[in-house]
Structures are given as C-alpha cells and as structure tokens.
N, C-alpha and C positions, 0 to 999 in steps of 0.2 A: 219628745222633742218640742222645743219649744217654738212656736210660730215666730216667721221673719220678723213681723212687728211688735215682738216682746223683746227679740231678739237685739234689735238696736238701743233699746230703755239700758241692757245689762253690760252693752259692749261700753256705754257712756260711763256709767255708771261704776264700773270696771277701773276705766282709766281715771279717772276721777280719783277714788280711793288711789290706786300706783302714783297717781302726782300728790299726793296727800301724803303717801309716806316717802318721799323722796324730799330732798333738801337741797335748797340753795347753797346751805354753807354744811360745813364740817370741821368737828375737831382734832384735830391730827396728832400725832405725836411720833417723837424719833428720841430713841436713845442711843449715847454711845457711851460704850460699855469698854471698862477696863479688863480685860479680856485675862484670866487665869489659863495661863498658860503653859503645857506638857515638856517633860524633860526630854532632849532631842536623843533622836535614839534611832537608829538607822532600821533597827526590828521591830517588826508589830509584839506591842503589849496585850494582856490579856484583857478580851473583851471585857471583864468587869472593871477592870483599871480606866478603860477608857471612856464605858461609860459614867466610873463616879468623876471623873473632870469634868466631861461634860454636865452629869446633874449640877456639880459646880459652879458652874457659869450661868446653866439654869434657872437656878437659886437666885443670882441677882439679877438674871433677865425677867424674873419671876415676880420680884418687888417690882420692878419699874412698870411692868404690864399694870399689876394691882394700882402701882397708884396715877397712869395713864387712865384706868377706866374708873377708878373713883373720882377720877375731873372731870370727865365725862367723854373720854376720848373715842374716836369710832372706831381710830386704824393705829397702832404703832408699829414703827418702822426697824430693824434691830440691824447689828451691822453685819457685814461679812466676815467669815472668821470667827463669829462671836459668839461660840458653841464650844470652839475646839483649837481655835488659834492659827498656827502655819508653819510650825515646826514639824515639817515630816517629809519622808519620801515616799513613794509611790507603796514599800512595804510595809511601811511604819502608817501608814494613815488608813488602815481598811479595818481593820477594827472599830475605826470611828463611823463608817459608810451602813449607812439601810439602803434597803429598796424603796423607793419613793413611787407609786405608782402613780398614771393619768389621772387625774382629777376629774375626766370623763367617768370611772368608777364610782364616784357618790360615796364618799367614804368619810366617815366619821371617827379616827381612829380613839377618841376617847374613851368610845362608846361600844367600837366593836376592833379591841386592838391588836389581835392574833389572825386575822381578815388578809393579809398579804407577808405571813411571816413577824419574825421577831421586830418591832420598832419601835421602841422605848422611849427617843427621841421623838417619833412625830406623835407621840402616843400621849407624852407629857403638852409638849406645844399645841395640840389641841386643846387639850383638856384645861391651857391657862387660855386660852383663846373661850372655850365654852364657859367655863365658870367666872369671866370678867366681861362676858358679851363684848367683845371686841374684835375687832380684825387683827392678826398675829403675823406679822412676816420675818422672817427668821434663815440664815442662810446656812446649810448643811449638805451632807454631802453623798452623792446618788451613786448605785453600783448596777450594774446590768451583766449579766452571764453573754457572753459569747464563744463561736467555736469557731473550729476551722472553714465552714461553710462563709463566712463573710470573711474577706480578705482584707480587711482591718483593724481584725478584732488582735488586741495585743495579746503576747505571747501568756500571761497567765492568765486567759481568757474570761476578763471582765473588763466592763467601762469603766472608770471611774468619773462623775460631774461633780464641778461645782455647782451649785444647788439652790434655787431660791425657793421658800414654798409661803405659802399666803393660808391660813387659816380663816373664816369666816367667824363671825357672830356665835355662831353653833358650833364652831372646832369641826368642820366640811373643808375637806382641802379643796380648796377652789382655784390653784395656781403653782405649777411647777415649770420652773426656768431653768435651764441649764446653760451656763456662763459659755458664751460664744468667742469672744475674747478673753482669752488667759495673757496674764502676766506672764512674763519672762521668766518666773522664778518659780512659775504654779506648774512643775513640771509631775507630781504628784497625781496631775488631774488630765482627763482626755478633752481635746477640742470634738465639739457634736457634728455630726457630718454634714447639716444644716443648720442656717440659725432658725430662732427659733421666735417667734412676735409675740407674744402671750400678753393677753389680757380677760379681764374679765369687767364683771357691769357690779354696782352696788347701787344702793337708794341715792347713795350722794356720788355720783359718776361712776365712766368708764376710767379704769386702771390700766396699768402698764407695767413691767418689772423687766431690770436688768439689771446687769452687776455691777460695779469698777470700772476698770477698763472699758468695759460696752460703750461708755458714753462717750469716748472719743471717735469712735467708726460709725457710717452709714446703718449697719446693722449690725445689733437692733433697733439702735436707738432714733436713729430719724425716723425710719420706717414705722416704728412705732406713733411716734409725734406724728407724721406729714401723711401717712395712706391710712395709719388705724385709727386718726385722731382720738387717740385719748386724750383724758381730760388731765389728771395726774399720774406721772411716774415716782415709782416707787425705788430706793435707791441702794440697797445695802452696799458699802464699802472700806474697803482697808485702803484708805487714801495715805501715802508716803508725801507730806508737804513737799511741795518744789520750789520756792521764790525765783523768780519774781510773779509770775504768771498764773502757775499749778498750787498755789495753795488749796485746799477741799474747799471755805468757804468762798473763797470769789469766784472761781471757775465754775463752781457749781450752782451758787447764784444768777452769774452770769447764764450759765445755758442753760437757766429755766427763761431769763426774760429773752434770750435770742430764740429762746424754738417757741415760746408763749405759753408753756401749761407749769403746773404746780411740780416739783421737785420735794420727794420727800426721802433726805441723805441722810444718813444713819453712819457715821464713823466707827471704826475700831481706834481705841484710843492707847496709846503705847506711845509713852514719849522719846525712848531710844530710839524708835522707830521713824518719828517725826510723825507719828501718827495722831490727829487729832481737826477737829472741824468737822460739824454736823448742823443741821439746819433746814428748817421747813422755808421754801422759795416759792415763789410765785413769778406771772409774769411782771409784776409791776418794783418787784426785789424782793430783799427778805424778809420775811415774816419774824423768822425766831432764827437765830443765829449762836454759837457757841466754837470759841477756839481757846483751848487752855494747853500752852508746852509747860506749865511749873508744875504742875500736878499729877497723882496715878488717879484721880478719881473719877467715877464716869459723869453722865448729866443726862438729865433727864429734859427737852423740849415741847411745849404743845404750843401750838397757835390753831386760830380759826381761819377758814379757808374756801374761799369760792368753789362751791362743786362744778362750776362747768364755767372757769376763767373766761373762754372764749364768749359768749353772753353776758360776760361782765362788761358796765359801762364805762369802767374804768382801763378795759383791754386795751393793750398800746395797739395802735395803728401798723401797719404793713411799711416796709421799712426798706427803701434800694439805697443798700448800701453804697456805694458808688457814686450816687448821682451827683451829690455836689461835688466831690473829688475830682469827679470830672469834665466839671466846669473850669477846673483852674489849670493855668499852663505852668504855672509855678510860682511861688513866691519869691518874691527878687531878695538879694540880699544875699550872705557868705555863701561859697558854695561849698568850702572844706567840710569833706568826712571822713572819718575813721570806721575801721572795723573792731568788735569789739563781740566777744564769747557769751552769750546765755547757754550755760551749760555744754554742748556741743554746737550749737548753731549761731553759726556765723552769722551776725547781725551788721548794717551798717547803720553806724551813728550821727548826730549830731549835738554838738555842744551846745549849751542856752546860751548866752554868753551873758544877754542884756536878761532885764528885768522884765522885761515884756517884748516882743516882736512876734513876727511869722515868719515857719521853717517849714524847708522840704525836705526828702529824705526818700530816696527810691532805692529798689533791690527788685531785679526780675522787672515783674509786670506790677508790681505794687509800686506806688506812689504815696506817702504819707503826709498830710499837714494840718501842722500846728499852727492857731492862734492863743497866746496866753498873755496873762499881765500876772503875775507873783505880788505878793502883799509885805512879806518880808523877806527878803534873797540872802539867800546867808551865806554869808563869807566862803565855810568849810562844808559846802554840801554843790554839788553838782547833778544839775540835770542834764539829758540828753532827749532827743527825740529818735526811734530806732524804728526800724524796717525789717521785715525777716520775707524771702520768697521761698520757698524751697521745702526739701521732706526734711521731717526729725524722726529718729529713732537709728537705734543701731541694727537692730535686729528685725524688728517689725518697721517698717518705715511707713510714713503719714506724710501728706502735705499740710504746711500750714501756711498763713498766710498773719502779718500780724504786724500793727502801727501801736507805738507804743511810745508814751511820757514816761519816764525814769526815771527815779533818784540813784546814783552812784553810790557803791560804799564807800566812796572819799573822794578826795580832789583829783587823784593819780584817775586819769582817763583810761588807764587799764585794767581798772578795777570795772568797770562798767558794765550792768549784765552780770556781777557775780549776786547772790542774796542780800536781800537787805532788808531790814526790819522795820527802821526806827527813820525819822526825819522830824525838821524844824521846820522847814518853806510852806507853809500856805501860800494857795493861788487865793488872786483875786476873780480869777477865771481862767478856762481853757474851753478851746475846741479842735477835738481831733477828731479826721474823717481820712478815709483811703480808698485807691480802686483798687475796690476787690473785684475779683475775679468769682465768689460765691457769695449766695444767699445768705450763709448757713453763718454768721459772726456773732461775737457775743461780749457785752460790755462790760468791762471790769474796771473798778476803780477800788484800789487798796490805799488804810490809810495807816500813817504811823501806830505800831503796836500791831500790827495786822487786824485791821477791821474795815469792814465793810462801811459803803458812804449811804444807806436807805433814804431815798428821798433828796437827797442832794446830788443828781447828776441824771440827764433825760438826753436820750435818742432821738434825733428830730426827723421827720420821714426823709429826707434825705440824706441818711446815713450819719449825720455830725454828733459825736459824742460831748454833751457840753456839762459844762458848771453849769445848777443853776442860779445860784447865789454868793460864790467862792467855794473856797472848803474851810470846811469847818475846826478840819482836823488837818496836820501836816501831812503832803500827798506822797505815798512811796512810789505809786505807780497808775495810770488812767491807759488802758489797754480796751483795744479793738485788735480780737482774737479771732480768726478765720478761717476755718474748716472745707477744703476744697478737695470732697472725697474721691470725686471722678479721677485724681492724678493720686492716688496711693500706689503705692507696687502692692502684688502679689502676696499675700502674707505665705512666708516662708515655708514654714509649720502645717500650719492648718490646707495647704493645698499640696503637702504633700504625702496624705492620707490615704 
C-alpha cells in the first residue's frame, strides 16, 4: 500500500492524464438513411429473410460509419427505423427483435457473440463500431419473455421495444433505451412501464438518448436536459414533416437552443413519407443541416462540436420568456381577428395589412406581439400573426402554447395555417415575444425552400425573438413554440397498462 503522501502525487497525476484525454470539442456525425424497406405482410417471415434485409440496410449503414470515422468522426448517430423500416404488425415484426441485454453486463458482442443467445444484429453493429473506433448508435428492436405472474405481460408472453443502443469505441454496449413515447401507429411495440433516463460519460461529455416522439414530453427528454444535465442528446428519428411548425430541421434545431445542449438528429429518409431532415444542433443553432423531398438518397453529416456547450463562452444566456410581453398592455391599432386551422388547432389570427406596424393577438392566457417592417410586401402573399393556447393531438393530447409570423398559401385568408413552402417577402426586421406561461419554448424561423436562418435571428433575455439584420432569405415563418407539460392529459395508452 502505498503511503498517504505518495498517495496524493498519483491521485494529481491521475486526473491530469483523464483531462488530457478528454476534449473540448468533438466530431459528430449523423446519417440519414434511405431505408430498404420489407414487403408488408401481416405474418412473420422466416428469420433468415429478415435478417438478410436487415444485413441490407447494414451494408449502407456500414459505408457511412467507415467513411464517418475515416474524417475522424467520434460518434455517428443512425436513424430510427433504419435497420428494418415500419411496415409490420405485432406478428410480422418478431423475427426482426433480439434480446438486447443491460449494458450493466460489459458485453462486447463482437468479440464474444453467442454470450446472450443468437444476435447477429448487435453482433455486426459492434463489430462496425470496433473496427472504425467509433461510437455506433443505431435503433432496433428488443424482446423480453414474460408470463402469467406479471399482469401486463401480453397475451403471447413477450415485450416488444423500440430500441436505442449506443456502441462504444471498442463495440461495448454502453447504452440501451427503450422508446417511452410511441407513435400512434407503433402499435407493433409495447410502451415500458417506466421511463427510462439513460446516459452515459465519454472523453468528450455526458450523453443522452431518446427517440421521436420522446422529444415532445417532459420525459425523457427534459429530464434528461434539466436533472441529468447532459451535455449532448442523441436523436434517432423517423420524423413525418408537418408545415408550418414540425418540420424535423427547425423544430429540432429549435429544441436544442431552447433546452441549451447539442442535438444530434438522425432522420429516416422516405419521401412518400414526407420523411426527411437531419442535422447536428447546438445551443447557438445549426451546425450541419440537411432537408432534401426530391431525392431517395441518403446524406451523410459531420460537424465539430463543443463537448460541454454549457462552458462555452458563447452559451446563450438564461432566458424569461415572458418578461417583456409583459410589459405591454397591448398594441393600439385594428383589433379584427379571425380564426384560422393549423392542422387541427384552432389558431386566432391576424392580418399584416401594412408594411410594417405593431400587432396583437391573444388566445387563452397567451398574448402575442409583433413588431416588423417587410422590405418588399408582395402584392399575392399574405401574412398573419397567430396565437394557439390549448392541447393538440387527437389521441395523446399535449399542451402547446405558440406565437407565430406566417406566410399564407395565398391571399384567400382561409387558407391560413395550411403548409407552405416557398415565399417572396423579406423583412427588414421583426420582433416577436408572448406570455408564456412555460420556461420550456423554442425558436424557430423557417425560410423559403424550407431552410433554416443560422446566425440571422437571437433570443434576447427577455424572451423577444428578433431579426438581426433583416432576412436574408424570404420568411415562411418566425415561431415561438411553447411546451407547458404540467397541463398534458393523461396519456391514454401507456396508463392503462
């Protein structure tokens, strides 16, 4: 044993080396993947059928890993779905399911791959994780035996998860997530009877992973951000575009700079689907961005990336949303408003009419307002300023809370709130701010052709989303998006398990 006062020489010296191999930055990458996809089939195919689609998929998750870690990448991110697709039912898709054990096991399945049963699947994504020294995150699908002794175990007595799993450097599974929030249509898969936080540490930060959907509820995803402060989340998703609001790049842009850590989104890319948008985020916006609906081809992303954003000098400041909104009693001036459809929810609107002025616009306990000056006002485009207070969803219901600049698809004021792509109007400026009623909001500005504004548009600590210089590009939409988890209902489904 070594004496106390040697004892302290080796504990220095110790950490010294650990911050020596640890990193301020990192190289990231995310791919989204054109997803070869299974013929629909209401009966399970035979396991070799399903695993050669999957090697399928493989094969080109297999190139993008190689030439992620030939740029020097540390982590790439793959998307959900993007092993085996989504065409299944509950008996069509068990063929494609392994047993995924705890990561608490120390298991290297490259290395030692008959250790928990057949797993072909985590047995290859190791082994591209080991032989390209890379972190490997990849989404598949988990099976658990159960019996009559647990009274929720379904009637052909196994789980079924959606499945995240994180490969290290070495191909060590150091990370399994099971999707907490399921989609409306992922009836195939069981909801887990708790959620689930999962993180783990690397040289270049603390990580996080969850699914799709996750990122619109309290948990996993704040929880993760705001009690387990990691530094970056990891994103695998089959995002369905939604205009105006839910497209994958701005939303998910967005709630990397509204919660403040690195977003690393990984799309399934299927254009009948509307499926496409992928991108490394930060809190400051996007790093590396990619949206293509003309193409079946996938994309490959890396950018470099602060390992621990919060420590960055460049960290936005803390942010009460509300505060100047509540400064103001209202802006004088027309008080006509209409209502007007984003998808299902009922928004109330307001018409710009002039080329620059100040509008208000309330709904609920939300109050919105606009100051803007437009630089060219075009004849056959119309904006509005809009308001939303209330829950959306049919099935799973969420509150939102949400101030939003708009362009119209056309002059007809009932078009308003339906999708829209394309615009002519540049601003010369705007600034939009609301009482919210949550912390938790998140800045989006979309710009003709669906693209993100990097760099042209800052949060001021009093919650005002502003230009900072005009736009650059014609404005389809400048949204403050507002997440008030405390007022969700009950989810249907999952509580009544």
């Amino acid at each position: 044993m070594l004496p106390s006062q040697a004892l302290l020489p080796a504990v220095v010296f110790a950490l010294a080396a650990l911050r020596a191999l640890a990193s301020d930055t990192f190289l990231a990458a995310v791919y989204e993947h054109a997803v070869i996809l299974p013929q629909p089939t209401q009966e399970p195919v035979p396991a070799s059928d399903a695993l050669a689609l999957m090697n399928r998929n493989m094969d080109v998750l297999e190139g993008a890993i190689k030439e992620a870690a030939q740029q020097g990448a540390h982590i790439i991110v793959t998307p959900e779905d993007g092993i085996y697709g989504w065409r299944f039912t509950r008996e069509s898709i068990y063929p494609y399911l392994e047993d995924i054990p705890d990561p608490a096991v120390n298991w290297i399945p490259c290395t030692d791959p008959s250790r928990f049963g057949p797993a072909p699947v985590q047995e290859r994504l190791s082994c591209m994780a080991r032989n390209n020294s890379i972190y490997v995150v990849a989404n598949i699908g988990d099976k658990k035996p159960c019996d009559s002794s647990d009274p929720s175990c379904p009637r052909d007595g196994r789980y079924h998860y959606n499945t995240d799993v994180v490969f290290d450097a070495q191909g060590k599974l150091v990370a399994r997530y099971h999707k907490y929030n399921l989609f409306r249509r992922e009836t195939q898969f069981n909801y887990p009877k708790e959620p689930e936080a999962v993180t783990f540490e690397t040289p270049f930060g603390k990580f996080g992973i969850f699914t799709c959907f996750d990122i619109l509820f309290y948990e996993p995803a704040v929880v993760l951000v705001s009690k387990m402060q990691v530094d970056t989340v990891l994103f695998p998703t089959a995002w369905m575009n939604v205009l105006p609001f839910l497209t994958a790049i701005e939303f998910h842009s967005a709630w990397a700079m509204g919660m403040g850590v690195n977003l690393l989104s990984a799309n399934t890319h299927n254009t009948s689907n509307a499926m496409t948008g992928s991108g490394l985020f930060t809190p400051e916006g996007p790093a590396a961005y990619h949206y293509d609906s003309d193409t079946e081809e996938g994309r490959l992303l890396l950018a470099e990336l602060s390992a621990h954003p919060r420590l960055s000098p460049t960290y936005p400041p803390a942010i009460n949303w509300s505060l100047y909104a509540m400064t103001i009693k209202k802006f004088p001036g027309e008080n006509d408003t209409f209502s007007g459809a984003v998808r299902k929810d009922i928004f109330t609107f307001r018409e710009l009419r002039h080329k620059d002025g100040n509008y208000t616009v309330c709904q609920g306990d939300l109050c919105c307002y606009l100051v803007y000056q437009m630089s060219n006002m075009s004849r056959d485009e119309v904006y509005v300023l809009g308001a939303f207070d209330g829950l959306h969803g049919s099935l799973i219901k969420y509150h939102w809370q949400i101030c939003t600049l708009l362009k119209c698809p056309s002059t007809n004021l009932s078009t308003c709130g339906q999708p829209v792509e394309t615009a002519q109007t540049k601003f010369e400026m705007f600034s939009l701010s609301g009482t919210f009623g949550t912390s938790h909001v998140f800045p989006e500005v979309l710009y003709s052709g669906v693209q993100l504004a990097p760099g042209e548009f800052e949060v001021l600590r009093d919650g005002r989303l502003k230009s900072k210089h005009g736009t650059s590009k014609p404005l389809v939409t400048a949204t403050l998006f507002g997440r008030l988890y405390e007022k969700d209902q009950p989810h249907p489904l999952r509580n009544s398990l």
